[in-house]
C-alpha positions in Angstrom: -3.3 7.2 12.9 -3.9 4.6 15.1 -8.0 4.6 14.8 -7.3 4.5 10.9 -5.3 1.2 11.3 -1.6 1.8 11.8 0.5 -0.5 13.9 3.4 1.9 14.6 3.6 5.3 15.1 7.3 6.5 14.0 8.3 10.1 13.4 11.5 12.3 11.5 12.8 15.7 12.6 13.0 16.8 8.9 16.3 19.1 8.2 16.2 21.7 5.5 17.5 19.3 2.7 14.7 17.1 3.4 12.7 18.6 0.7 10.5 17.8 -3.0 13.7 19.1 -4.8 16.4 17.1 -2.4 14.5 14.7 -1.7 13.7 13.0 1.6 17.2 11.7 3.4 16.1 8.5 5.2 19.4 6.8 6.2 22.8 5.4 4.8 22.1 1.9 6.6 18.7 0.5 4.5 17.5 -0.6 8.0 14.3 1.3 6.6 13.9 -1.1 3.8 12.9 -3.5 6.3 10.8 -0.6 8.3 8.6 0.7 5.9 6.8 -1.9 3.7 6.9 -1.0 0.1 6.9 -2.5 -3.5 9.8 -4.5 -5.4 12.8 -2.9 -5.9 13.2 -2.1 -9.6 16.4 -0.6 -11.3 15.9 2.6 -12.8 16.0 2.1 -16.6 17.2 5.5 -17.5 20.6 5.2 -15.4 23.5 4.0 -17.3 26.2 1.4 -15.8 28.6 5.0 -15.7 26.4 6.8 -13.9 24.9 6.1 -10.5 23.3 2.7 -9.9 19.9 2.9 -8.1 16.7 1.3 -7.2 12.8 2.5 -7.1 10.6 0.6 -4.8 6.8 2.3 -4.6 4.8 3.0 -1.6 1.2 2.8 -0.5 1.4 6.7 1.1 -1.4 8.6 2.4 -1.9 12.2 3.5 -4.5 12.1 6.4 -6.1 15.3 8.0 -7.4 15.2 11.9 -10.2 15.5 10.3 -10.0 11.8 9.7 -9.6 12.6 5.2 -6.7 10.9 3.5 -5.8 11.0 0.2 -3.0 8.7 -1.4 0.4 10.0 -2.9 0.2 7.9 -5.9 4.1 8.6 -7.4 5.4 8.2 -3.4 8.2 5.9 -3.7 11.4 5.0 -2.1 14.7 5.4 -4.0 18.2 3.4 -2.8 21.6 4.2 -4.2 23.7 1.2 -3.2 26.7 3.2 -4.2 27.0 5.6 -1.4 24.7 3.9 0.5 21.7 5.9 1.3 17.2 5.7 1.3 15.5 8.6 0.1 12.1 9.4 -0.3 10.4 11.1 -3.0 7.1 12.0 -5.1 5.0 12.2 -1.8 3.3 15.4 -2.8 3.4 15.1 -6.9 -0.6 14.8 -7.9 -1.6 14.7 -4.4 -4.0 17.7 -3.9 -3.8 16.9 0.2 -0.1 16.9 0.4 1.4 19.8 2.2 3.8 21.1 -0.7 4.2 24.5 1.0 6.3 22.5 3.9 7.9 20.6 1.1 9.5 23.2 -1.0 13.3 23.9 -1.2 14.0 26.6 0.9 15.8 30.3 0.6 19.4 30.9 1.7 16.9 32.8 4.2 14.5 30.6 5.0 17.3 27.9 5.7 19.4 30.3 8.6 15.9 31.2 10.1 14.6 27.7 10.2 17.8 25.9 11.2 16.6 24.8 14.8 13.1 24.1 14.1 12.8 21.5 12.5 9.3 20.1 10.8 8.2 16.5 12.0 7.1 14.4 9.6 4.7 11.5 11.1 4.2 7.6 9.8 1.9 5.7 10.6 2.5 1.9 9.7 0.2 -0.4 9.0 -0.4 -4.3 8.4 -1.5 -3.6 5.0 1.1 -1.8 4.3 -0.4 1.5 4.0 1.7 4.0 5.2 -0.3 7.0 6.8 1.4 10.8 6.7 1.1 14.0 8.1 3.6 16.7 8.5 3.7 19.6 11.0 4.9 23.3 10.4 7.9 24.6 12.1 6.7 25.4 14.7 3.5 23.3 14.8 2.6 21.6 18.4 3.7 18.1 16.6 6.9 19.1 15.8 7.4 20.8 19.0 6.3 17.6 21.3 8.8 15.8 18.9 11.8 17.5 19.8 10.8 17.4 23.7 10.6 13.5 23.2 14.0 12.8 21.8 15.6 15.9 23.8 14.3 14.0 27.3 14.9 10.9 26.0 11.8 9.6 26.0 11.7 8.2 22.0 13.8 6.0 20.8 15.9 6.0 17.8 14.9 3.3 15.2 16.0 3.0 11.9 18.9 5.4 12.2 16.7 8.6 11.4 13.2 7.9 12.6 12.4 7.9 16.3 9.1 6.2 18.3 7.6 6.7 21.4 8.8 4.8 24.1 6.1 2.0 25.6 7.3 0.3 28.7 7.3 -3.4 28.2 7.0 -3.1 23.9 10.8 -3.8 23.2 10.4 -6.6 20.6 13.6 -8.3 21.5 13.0 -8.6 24.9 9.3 -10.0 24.1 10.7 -12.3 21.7 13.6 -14.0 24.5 10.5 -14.2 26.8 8.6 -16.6 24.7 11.5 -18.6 23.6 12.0 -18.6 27.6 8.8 -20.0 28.2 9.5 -22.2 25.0 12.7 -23.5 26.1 10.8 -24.5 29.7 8.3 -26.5 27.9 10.3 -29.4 27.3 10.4 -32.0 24.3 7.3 -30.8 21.9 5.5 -32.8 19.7 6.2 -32.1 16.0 3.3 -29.9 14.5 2.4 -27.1 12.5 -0.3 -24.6 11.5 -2.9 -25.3 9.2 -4.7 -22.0 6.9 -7.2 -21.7 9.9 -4.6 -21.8 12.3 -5.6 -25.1 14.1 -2.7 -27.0 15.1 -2.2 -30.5 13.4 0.5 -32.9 13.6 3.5 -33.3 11.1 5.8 -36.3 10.7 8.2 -34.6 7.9 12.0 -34.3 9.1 11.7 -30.7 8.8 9.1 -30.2 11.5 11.5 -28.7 13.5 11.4 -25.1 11.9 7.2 -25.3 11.7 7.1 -26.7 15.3 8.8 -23.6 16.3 6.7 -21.2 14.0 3.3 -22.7 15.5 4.2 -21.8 19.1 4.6 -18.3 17.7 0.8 -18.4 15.9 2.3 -18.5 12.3 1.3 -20.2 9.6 3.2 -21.8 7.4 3.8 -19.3 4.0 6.0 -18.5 1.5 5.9 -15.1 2.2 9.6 -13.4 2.7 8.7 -10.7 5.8 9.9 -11.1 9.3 8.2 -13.9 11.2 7.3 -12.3 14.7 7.3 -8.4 15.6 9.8 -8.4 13.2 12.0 -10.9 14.2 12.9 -14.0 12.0 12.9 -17.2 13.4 15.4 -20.0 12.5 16.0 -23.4 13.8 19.2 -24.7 13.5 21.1 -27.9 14.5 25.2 -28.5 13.3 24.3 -28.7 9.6 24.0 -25.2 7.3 21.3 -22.9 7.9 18.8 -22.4 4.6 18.6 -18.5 4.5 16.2 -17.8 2.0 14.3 -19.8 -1.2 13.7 -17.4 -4.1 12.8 -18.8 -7.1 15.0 -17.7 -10.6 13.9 -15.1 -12.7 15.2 -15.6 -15.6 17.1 -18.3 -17.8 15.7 -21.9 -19.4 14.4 -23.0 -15.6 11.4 -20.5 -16.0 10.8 -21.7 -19.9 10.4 -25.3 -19.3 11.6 -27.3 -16.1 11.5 -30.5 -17.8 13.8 -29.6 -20.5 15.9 -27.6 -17.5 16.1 -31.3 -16.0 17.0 -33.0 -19.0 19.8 -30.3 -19.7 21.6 -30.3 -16.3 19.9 -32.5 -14.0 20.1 -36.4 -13.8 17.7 -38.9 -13.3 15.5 -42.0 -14.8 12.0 -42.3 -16.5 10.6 -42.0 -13.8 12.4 -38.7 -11.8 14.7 -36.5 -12.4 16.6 -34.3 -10.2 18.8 -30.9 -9.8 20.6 -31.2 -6.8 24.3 -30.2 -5.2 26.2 -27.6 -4.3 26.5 -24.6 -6.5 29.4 -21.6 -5.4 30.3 -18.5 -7.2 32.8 -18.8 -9.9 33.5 -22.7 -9.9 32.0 -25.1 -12.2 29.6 -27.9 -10.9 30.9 -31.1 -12.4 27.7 -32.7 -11.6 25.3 -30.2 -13.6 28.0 -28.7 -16.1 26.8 -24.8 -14.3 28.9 -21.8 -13.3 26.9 -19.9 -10.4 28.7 -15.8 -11.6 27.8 -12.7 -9.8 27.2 -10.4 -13.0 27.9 -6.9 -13.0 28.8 -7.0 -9.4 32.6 -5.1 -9.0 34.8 -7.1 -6.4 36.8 -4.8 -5.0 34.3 -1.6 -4.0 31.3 -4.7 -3.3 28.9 -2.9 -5.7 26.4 -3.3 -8.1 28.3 -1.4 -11.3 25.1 -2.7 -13.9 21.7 -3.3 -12.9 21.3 -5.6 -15.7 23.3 -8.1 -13.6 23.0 -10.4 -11.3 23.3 -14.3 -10.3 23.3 -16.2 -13.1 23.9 -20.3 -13.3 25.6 -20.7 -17.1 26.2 -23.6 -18.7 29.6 -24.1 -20.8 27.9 -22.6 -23.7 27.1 -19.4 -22.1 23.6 -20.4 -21.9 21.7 -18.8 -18.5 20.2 -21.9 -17.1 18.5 -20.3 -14.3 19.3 -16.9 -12.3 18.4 -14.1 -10.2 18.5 -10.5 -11.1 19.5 -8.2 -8.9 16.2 -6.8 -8.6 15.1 -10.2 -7.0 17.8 -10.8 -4.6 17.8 -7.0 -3.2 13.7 -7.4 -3.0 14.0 -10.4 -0.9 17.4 -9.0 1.2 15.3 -5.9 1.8 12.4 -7.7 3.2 14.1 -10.0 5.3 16.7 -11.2 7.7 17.4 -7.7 9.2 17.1 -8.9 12.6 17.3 -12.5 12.7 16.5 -15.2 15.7 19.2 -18.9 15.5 17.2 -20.9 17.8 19.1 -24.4 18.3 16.9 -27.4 18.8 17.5 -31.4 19.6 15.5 -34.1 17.6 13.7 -37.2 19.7 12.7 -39.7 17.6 8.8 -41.4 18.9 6.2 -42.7 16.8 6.3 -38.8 15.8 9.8 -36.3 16.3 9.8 -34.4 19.1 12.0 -31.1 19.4 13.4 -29.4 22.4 14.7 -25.7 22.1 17.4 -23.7 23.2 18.6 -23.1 26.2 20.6 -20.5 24.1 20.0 -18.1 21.2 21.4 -16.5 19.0 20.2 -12.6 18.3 21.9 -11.3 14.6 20.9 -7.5 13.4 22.2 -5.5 11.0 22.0 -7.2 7.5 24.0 -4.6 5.6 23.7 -4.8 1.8 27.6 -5.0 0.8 27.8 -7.8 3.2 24.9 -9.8 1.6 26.3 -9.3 -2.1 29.7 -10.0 -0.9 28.7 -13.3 0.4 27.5 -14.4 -2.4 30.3 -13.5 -4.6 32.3 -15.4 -2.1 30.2 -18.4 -2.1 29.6 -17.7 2.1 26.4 -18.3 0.9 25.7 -20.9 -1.8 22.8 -22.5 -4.0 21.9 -26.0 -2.7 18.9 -26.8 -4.6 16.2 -29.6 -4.3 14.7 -29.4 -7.4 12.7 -32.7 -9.3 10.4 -33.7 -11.2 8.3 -37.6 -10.5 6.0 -39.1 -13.0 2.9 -40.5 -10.6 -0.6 -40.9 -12.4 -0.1 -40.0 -16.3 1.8 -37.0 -15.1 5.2 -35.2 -14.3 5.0 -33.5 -11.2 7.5 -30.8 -10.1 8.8 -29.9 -6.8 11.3 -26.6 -6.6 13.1 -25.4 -3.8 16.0 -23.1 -4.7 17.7 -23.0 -1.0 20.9 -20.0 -0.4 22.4 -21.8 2.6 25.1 -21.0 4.4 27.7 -22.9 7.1 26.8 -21.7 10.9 30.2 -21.1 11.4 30.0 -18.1 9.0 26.6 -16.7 10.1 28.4 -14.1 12.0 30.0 -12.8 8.3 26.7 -11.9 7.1 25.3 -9.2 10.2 26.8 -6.3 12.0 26.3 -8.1 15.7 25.8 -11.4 16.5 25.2 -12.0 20.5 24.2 -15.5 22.4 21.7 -14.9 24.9 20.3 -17.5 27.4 17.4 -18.9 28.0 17.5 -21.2 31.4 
């Protein structure tokens, strides 16, 4: 797995459930949204507000041989029920001639009693690209017997909830991470910079340097991507203002027709600019823009998604959807990101150019569990501050959108299972 380009090797003891007809169980926590890499999380059409709410996400799955052969599982995908919660896996050996179906298929009353404490380890290999390579092991193959001698002698470790991986002295990401931010934190006042496409290091006089100043002493280049920033870790500056979580643009309403009539409607400005600023909570009306941020479709009081066909929509007085975000696109971007997060604190110098100094704490948040993130929303623990205009230079409007979900630092803790401060000096 590793010569054909995979990053991780991560292995599942498979029980008897874990089948083509049951499906394959992978956790009740959605940690392995953020494991596996896989497509945008879709709502299943055919399931009806009554019935149970769930989400398809495809995968990029291959079935390799040791003979070095793969063959992708074209309908692979992964399946989440918010409801319950619970991951499952399914479709990895439909129209795959190279999928080992006879170690997939639901098993006898017999079959289950004789097979009950030997289990079959299925193997992923994870990759950059975000190919995911697979093999599975008989009963009582060599793999899945090494397997069980690795988390019986505790030499893997559990990740995920239900996978487990090899341990590698010295590869703990967390403590990697708190070693650079060490050496970061020793460094002193840094010059404001930031990352250019080829990685060359160039200055940057913004006021927001601080968060790219940070993110070039890590290698990374500035992007709009939503993944984790470093072995899986996302970094955050922060000083005493709120923290900006995550930018996703709208996917539906007037905003996506026509931004300058979007502007004219609810924003304010001149001849010249015009602007959609302020901040915008769940269920109270901006004075300023005439918009009612609602969580549509969203029940209260279980904190779950009741009708796909929701969301977070910004209407007008009129009923009109102005801009919003299906649910679709905020569990897409949730599942992506923010799973294990980094708050690195940082101090401003002003020079001919800023200068930032870091630390000497941090603070490590995991555990970004869904109900949390919706119910945060709904609660306006995290709200829409947007910096959205548009600026009439040379003939021509030009646009600028940032939709920014922010939140207070004093509530970051609300929005993860642990939050600890670790120091640096």
């Amino acid at each position: 797995m590793l010569r054909m380009g995979a990053e991780r090797v991560i292995f599942k003891c498979l029980s008897n459930n874990d089948n083509s007809k049951q499906q394959i169980y992978l956790g009740s926590d959605f940690d392995v949204l953020r494991l596996i890499q896989h497509g945008d999380l879709v709502a299943d059409d055919k399931t009806a507000p009554t019935n149970k709410v769930m989400y398809k996400a495809s995968l990029d799955f291959h079935w390799i041989s040791f003979k070095g052969e793969n063959q992708r599982a074209s309908w692979a995908q992964l399946i989440l029920y918010p409801k319950y919660p619970e991951v499952r896996m399914s479709g990895v050996a439909k129209g795959c001639a190279m999928a080992p179906s006879h170690l997939l298929k639901e098993p006898t009353k017999e079959q289950r009693r004789a097979r009950m404490d030997t289990p079959r380890c299925l193997m992923l290999g994870l990759c950059r690209d975000g190919r995911i390579l697979a093999y599975l092991d008989h009963w009582t193959g060599p793999v899945s017997h090494e397997a069980a001698q690795l988390i019986d002698s505790g030499e893997a470790s559990s990740i995920a909830t239900v996978f487990h991986e090899r341990k590698h002295p010295g590869h703990d990401s967390k403590t990697a991470l708190l070693e650079r931010l060490r050496q970061i934190y020793l460094m002193g006042a840094i010059r404001s910079c930031r990352l250019d496409a080829k990685g060359n290091r160039i200055e940057y006089r913004a006021q927001n340097g601080a968060g790219y100043t940070l993110e070039s002493l890590f290698n990374i280049t500035p992007n709009g991507r939503s993944e984790p920033d470093h072995l899986g870790w996302e970094l955050k500056s922060h000083s005493s203002g709120p923290v900006t979580l995550m930018t996703p643009e709208p996917d539906t309403g007037s905003y996506l027709e026509n931004l300058g009539t979007f502007l004219q409607a609810y924003g304010r400005g001149t001849n010249e600019r015009r602007d959609f600023t302020g901040r915008h909570n769940a269920w109270q009306r901006n004075d300023r823009t005439g918009l009612t941020l609602r969580m549509e479709g969203y029940d209260q009081e279980s904190g779950e998604i009741v009708d796909t066909s929701g969301g977070l929509l910004m209407r007008d007085d009129a009923g009109n959807i102005a801009a919003g975000w299906s649910f679709d696109k905020l569990l897409t971007h949730w599942s992506r990101k923010h799973a294990r997060t980094a708050y690195v604190p940082y101090r401003k110098e002003n020079h001919d150019i800023p200068y930032y100094t870091y630390g000497p704490s941090v603070h490590i948040c995991e555990g970004a569990e869904l109900k949390r993130f919706l119910r945060a929303l709904n609660e306006s623990v995290i709200y829409h501050d947007p910096g959205i205009n548009m600026k009439w230079n040379n003939g021509r409007w030009k646009s600028k959108k940032r939709n920014q979900f922010r939140i207070v630092w004093n509530n970051v803790s609300r929005i993860y299972e642990s939050m600890t401060e670790e120091t640096l000096s």
